[in-house]
C-alpha positions in Angstrom: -163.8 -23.2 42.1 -165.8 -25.9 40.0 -165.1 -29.3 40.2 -163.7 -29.7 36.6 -160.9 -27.0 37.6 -160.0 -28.5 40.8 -159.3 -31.7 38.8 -157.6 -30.2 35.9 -155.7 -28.1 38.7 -154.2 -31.3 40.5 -153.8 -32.6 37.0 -151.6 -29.9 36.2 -149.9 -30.0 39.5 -148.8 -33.8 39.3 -147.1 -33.1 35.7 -145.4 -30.2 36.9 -144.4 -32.5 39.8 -143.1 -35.4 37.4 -141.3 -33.1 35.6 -139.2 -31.4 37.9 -136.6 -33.8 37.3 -137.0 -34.2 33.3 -137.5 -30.6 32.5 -134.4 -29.4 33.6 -132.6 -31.9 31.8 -135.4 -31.0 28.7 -134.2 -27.3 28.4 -130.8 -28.0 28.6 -130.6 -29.8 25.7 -132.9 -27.4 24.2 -130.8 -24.2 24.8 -128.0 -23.9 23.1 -124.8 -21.9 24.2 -125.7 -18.9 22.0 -129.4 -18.6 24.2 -127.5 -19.2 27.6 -127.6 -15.3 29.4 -123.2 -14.4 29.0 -123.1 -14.5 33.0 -124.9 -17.1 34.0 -125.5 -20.9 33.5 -129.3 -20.8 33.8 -131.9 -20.8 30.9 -132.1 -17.2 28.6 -134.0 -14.1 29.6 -136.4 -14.4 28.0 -137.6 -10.5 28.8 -140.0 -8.6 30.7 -143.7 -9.7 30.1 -146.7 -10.8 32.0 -148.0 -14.2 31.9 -151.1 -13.7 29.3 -148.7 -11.4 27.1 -146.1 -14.1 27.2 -148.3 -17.0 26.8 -150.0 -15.2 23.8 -146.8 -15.1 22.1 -145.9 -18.7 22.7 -149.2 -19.3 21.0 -147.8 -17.3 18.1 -144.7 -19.5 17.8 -146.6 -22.8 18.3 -148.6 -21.4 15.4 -145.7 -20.7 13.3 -144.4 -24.1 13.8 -148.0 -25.5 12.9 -147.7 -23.6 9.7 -144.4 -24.9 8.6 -146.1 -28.7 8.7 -147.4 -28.4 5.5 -149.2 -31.1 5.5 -153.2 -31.7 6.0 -154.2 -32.6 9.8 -155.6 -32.0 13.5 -153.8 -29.8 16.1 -154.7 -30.8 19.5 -156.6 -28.2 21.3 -153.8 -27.6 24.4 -153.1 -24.2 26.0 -149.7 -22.7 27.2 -149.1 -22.8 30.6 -147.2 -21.1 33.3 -144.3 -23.1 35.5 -141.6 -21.3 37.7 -137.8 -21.1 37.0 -135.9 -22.7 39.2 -133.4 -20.8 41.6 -135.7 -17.4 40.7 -138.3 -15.6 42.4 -141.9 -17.3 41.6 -143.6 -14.4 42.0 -141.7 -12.4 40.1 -139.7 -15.0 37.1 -142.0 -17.2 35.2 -142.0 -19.4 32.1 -144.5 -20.6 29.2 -144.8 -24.4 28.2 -147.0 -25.5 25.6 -147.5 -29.2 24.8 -149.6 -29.9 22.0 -149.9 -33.1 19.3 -150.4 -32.8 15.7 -152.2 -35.8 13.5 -152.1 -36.0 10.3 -154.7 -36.5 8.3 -152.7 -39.7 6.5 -150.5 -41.8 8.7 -148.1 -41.5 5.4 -147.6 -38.2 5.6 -145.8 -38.0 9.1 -142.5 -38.4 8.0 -143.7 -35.4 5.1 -144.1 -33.4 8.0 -141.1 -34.3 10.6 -139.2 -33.6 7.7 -140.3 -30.5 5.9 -140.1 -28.9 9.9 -136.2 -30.2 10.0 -136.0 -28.4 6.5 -138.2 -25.3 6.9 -137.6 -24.1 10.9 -133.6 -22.9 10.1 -135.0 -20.8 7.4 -137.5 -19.5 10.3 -134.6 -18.4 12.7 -134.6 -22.1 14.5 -131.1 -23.8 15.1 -131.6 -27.5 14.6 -129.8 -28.7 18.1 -130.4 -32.8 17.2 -132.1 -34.7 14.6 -132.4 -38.6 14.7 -134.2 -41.6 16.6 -134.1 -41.4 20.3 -133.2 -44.8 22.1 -137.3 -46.0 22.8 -138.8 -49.4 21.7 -140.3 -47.7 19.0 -137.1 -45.9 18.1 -139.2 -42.2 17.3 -137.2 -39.6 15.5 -136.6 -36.6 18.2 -135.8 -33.2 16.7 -135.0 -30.0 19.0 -134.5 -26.8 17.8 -133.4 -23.5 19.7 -134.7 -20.0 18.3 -132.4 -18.2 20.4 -134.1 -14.3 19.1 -137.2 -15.8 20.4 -135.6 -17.2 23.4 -137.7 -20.4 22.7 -136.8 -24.4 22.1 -138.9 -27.0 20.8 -138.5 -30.8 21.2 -140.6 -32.3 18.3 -141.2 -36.6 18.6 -142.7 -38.4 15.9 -144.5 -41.0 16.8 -145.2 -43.0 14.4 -146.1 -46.6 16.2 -148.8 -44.3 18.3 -152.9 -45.0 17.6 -153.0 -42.8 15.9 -149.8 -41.7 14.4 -149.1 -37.8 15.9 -146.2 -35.1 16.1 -145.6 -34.7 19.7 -144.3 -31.4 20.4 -143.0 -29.3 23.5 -142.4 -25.5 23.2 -140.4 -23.8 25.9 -139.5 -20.3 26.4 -136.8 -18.8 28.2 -137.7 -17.0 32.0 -139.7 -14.1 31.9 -139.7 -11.6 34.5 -143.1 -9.6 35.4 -143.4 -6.0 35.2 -142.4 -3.9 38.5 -145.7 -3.8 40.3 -146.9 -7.5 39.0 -146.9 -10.6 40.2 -147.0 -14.0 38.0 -150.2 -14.7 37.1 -150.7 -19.2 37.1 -153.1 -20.6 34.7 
């Protein structure tokens, strides 16, 4: 393994670590009841898939989103990547994260864009789960949506006060299981 992977490797491994606390708590606010699986409490089946297939589509939605912006900017250059579900098999049950940032290409034309995705994603299949600023210093409007035929949620910040000004946004899908024979592939 090259040295630039192990780092990036143990990079990705502290996150996931930080966030086994705050991405519980993330999808739960993200999923709606009408995602929620009838007999049981955890996050939606998502389907059967395997990890590249699944991570492919989650580049599809984060595409879509980037579409609705409408407005002229940078997408970061992120990937999706892979995390367990918790309380299910982790060789077998699996889920796609992608984080990514968009900056527009005028600081003015953040608000444009938070607000033409509050607008535009429920005409897109998205259910608008909260809207409004979250209780930070800088007081950043939080919107979270739940696509619940996608068996996806996004949390979208906008951060205004940042240098530079960006749309943060985290796109989570529901737990996947692997096709008989497969195991989760991590990346």
């Amino acid at each position: 393994m090259a040295h630039s992977d192990e780092v990036r490797l143990r990079y990705v491994k502290k996150k996931l670590r930080s966030l086994v606390f705050v991405v519980p708590l993330f999808f739960v606010t993200l999923t709606g009841c009408s995602m929620t699986d009838k007999n049981s409490d955890d996050v939606p089946f998502a389907g059967t898939s395997s990890s590249r297939d699944a991570s492919q589509a989650m580049e599809k939605v984060s595409s879509g989103i980037y579409d609705l912006i409408g407005v002229k900017g940078k997408a970061s250059s992120s990937r999706p990547f892979v995390a367990e579900c918790s309380g299910k098999d982790a060789k077998k049950y699996f889920r796609i994260f992608h984080w990514w940032s968009f900056y527009p290409t005028s600081a003015s034309d953040l608000g444009v864009a938070m607000e033409r995705l509050r607008e535009e994603l429920p005409k897109r299949g998205w259910k608008i789960v909260s809207y409004g600023p979250d209780a930070s210093r800088n007081k950043n409007v939080n919107l979270t949506a739940d696509n619940d035929r996608r068996k996806v949620g996004v949390n979208i910040v906008q951060m205004s006060k940042n240098d530079p000004p960006k749309l943060s946004l985290h796109v989570v899908s529901g737990c996947y299981k692997v096709p008989d024979g497969q195991s989760v592939e991590h990346f």
